[in-house]
N, CA, C and O of each residue as an XYZ file, in Angstrom:
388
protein
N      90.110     49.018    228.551
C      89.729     48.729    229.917
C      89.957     49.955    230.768
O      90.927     50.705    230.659
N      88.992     50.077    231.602
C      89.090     51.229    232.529
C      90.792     51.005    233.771
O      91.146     50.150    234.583
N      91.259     52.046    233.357
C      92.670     51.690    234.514
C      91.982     51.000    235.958
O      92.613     50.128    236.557
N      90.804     51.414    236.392
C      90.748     50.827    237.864
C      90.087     49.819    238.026
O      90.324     49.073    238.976
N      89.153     49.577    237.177
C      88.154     48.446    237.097
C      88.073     47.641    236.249
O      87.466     46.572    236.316
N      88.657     48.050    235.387
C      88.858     47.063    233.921
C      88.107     46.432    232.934
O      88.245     45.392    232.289
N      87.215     47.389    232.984
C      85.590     47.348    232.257
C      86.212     47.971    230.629
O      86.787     49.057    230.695
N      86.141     47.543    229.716
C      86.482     47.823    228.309
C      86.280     49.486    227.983
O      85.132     49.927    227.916
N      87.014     50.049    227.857
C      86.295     52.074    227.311
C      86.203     51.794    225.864
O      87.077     51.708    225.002
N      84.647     51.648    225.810
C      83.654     51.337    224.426
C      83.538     52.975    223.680
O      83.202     53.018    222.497
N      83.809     54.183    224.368
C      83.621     55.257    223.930
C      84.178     55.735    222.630
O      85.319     56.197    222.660
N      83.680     55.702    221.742
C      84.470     56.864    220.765
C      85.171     57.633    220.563
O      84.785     58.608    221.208
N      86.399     57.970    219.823
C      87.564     59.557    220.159
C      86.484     60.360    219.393
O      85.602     59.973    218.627
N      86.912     61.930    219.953
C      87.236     62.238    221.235
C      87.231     61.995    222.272
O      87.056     63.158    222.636
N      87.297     61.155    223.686
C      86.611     61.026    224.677
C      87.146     62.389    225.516
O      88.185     63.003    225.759
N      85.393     62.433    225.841
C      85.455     64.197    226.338
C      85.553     64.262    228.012
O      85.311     63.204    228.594
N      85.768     65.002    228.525
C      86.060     65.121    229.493
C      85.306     64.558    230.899
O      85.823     64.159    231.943
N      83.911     64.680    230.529
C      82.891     64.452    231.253
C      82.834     62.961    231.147
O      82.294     62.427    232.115
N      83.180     62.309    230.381
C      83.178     60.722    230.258
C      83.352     59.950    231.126
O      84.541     59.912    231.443
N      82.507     59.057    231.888
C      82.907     58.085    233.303
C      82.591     56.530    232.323
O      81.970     56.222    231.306
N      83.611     55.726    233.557
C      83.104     54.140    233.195
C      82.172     53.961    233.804
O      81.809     54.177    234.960
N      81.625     53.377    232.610
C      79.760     53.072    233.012
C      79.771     51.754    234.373
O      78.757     51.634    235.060
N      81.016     50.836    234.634
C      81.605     50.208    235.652
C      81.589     50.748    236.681
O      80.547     50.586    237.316
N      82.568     51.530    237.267
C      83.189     52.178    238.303
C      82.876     53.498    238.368
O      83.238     53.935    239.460
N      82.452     54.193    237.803
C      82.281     55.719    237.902
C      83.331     56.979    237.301
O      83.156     58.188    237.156
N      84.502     56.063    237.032
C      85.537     57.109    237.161
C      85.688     57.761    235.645
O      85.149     57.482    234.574
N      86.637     58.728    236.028
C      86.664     59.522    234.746
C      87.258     58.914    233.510
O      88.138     58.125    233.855
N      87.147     58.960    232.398
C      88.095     58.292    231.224
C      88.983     59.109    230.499
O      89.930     58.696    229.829
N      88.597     60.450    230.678
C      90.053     61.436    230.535
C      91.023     61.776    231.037
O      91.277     62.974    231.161
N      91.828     60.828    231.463
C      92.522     60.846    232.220
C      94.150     60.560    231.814
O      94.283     59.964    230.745
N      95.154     60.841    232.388
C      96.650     60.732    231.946
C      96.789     59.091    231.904
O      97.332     58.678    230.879
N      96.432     58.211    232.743
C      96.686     56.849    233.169
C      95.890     55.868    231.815
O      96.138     54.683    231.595
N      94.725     56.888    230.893
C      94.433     56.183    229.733
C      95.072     56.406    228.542
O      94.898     55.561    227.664
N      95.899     57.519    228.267
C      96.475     57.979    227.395
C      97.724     57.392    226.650
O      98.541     56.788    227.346
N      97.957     57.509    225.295
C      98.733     56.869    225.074
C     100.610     57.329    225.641
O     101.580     56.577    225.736
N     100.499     58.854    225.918
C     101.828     59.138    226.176
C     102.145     59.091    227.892
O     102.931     59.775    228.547
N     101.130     57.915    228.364
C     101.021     58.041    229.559
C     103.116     57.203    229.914
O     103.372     56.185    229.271
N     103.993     57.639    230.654
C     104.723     57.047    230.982
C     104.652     57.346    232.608
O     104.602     58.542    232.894
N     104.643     56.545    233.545
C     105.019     56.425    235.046
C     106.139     57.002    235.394
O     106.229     57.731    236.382
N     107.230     56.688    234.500
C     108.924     56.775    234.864
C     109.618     58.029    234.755
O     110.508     58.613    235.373
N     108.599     58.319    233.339
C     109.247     60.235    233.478
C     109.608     61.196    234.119
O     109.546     61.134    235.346
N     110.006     62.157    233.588
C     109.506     62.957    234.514
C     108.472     63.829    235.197
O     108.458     64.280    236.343
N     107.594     63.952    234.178
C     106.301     64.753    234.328
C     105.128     63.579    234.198
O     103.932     63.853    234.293
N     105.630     62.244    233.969
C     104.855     61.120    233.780
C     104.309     61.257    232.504
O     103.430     60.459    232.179
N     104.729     62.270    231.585
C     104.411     62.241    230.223
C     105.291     61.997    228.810
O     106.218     62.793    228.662
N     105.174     61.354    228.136
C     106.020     61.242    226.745
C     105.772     62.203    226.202
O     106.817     62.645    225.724
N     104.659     63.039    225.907
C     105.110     63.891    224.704
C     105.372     65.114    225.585
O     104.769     65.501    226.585
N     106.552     65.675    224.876
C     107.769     66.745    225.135
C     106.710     68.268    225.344
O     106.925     68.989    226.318
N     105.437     68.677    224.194
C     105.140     69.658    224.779
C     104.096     69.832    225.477
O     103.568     70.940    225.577
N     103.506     68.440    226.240
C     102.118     68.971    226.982
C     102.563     69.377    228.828
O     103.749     69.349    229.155
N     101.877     69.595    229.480
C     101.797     70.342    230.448
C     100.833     68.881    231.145
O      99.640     68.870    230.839
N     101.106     68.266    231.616
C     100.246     67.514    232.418
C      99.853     67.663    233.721
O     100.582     68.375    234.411
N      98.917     67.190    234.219
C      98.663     67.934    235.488
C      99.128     66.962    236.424
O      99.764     65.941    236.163
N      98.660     67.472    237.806
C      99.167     66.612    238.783
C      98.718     64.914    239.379
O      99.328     63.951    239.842
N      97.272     65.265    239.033
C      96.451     64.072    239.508
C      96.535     63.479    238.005
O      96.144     63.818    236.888
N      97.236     62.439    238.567
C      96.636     61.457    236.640
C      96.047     60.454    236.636
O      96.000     59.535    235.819
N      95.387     60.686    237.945
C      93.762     59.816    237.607
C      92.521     60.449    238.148
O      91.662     59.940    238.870
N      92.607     61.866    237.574
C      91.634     62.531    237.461
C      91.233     62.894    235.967
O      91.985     62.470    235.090
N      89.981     63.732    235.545
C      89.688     64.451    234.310
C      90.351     64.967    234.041
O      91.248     65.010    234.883
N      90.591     65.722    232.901
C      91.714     66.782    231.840
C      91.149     67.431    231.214
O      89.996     67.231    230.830
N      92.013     68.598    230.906
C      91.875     68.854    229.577
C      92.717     68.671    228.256
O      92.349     69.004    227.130
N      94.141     67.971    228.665
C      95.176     68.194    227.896
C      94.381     67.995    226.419
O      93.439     67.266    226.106
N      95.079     68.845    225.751
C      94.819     68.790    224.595
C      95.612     67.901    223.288
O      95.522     68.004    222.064
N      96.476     66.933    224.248
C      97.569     65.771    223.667
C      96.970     64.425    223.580
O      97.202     63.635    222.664
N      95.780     64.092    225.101
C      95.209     63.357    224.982
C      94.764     62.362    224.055
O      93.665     62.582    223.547
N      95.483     61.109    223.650
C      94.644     60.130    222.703
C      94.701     58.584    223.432
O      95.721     58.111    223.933
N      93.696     58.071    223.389
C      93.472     56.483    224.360
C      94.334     56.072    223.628
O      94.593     56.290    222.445
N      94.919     55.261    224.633
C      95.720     53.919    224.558
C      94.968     52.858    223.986
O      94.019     52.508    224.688
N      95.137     52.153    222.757
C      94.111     51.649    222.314
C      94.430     50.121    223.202
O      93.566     49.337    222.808
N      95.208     49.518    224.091
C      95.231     48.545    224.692
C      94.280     48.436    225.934
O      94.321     47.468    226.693
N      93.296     49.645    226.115
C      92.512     50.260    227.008
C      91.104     49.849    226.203
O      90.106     49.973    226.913
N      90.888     49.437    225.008
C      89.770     48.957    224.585
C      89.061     47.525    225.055
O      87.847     47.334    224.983
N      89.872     46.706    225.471
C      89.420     45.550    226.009
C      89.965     45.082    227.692
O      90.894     45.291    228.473
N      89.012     44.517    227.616
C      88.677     44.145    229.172
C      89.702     43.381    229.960
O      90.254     42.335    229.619
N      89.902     44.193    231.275
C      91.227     43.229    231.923
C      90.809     43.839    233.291
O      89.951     44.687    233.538
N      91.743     43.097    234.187
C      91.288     43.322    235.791
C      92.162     44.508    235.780
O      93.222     44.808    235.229
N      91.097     45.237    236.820
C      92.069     46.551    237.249
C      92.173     46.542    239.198
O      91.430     45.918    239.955
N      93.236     47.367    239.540
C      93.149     47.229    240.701
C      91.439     47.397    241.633
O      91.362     46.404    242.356
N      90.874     47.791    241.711
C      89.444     48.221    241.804
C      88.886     46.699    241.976
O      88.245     46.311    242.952
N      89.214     45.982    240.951
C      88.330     44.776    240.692
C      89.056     43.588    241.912
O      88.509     42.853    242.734
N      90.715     43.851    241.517
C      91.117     43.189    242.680
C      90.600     43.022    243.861
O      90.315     41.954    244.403
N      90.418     44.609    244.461
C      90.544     44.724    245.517
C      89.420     44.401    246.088
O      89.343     44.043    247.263
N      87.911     44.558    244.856
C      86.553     43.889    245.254
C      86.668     42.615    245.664
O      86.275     42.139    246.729
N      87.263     42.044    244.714
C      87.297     40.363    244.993
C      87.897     39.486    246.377
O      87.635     38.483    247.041
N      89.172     40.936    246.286
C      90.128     40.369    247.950
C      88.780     40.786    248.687
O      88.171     39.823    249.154
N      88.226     41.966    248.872
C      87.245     42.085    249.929
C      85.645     41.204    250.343
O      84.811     41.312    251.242
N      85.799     40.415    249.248
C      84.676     39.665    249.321
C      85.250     38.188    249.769
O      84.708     37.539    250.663
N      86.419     37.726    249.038
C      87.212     36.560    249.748
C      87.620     36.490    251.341
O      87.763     35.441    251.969
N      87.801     38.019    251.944
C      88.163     38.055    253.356
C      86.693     38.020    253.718
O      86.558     37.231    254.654
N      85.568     38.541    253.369
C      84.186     38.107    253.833
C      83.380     36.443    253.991
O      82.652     35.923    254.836
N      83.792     36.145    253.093
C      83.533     34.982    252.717
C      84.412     34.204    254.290
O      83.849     33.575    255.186
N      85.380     34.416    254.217
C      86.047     33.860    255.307
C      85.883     33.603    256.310
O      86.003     32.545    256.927
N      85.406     35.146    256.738
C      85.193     35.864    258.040
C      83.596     34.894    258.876
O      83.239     34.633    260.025
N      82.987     34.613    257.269
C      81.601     34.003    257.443
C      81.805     32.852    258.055
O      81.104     32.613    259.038
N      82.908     31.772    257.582
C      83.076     30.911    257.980
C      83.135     30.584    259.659
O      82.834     29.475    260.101
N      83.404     31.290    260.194
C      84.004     31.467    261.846
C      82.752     31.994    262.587
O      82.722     31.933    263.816
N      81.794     32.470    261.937
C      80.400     32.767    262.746
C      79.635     31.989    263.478
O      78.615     32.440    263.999
């Protein structure tokens, strides 16, 4: 699933850099799909010798890069949430017209 939208990443390894969800647009090389992705770290990375960059939900190049294979199937991502809250406060809003 795409981290923001949660559209399944059907792509094949390597996934190369240029890779977007065919969903949301966004990139799929990214630190937030990876398997040594950790939040808590310190560099937000598990493995000891990569160099990660700053944005980790942008493209890469790391060369450590491998999908999280729990990223293969489909789940809500914030993105999707936030569509749905924005269409529920519409929906609402309609009501009062």
């Amino acid at each position: 699933m795409c981290w923001y939208c949660g559209a399944p990443v059907t792509d094949e390894e390597p996934i190369g850099r240029s890779l977007r969800c065919p969903e949301c647009g966004r990139d799929l090389r990214v630190c937030r799909h990876c398997r040594f992705y950790l939040p808590g770290a310190r560099s937000g990375c598990g493995e000891p010798g990569a160099e990660p960059p700053q944005d980790k939900e942008r493209g890469n190049f790391c060369d450590w890069f491998s999908l999280d294979p729990r990223f293969r199937k489909a789940a809500a991502g914030p993105g999707r949430e936030r569509d749905s809250a924005v269409s529920a406060k519409s929906a609402f809003e309609d009501l009062f017209k």
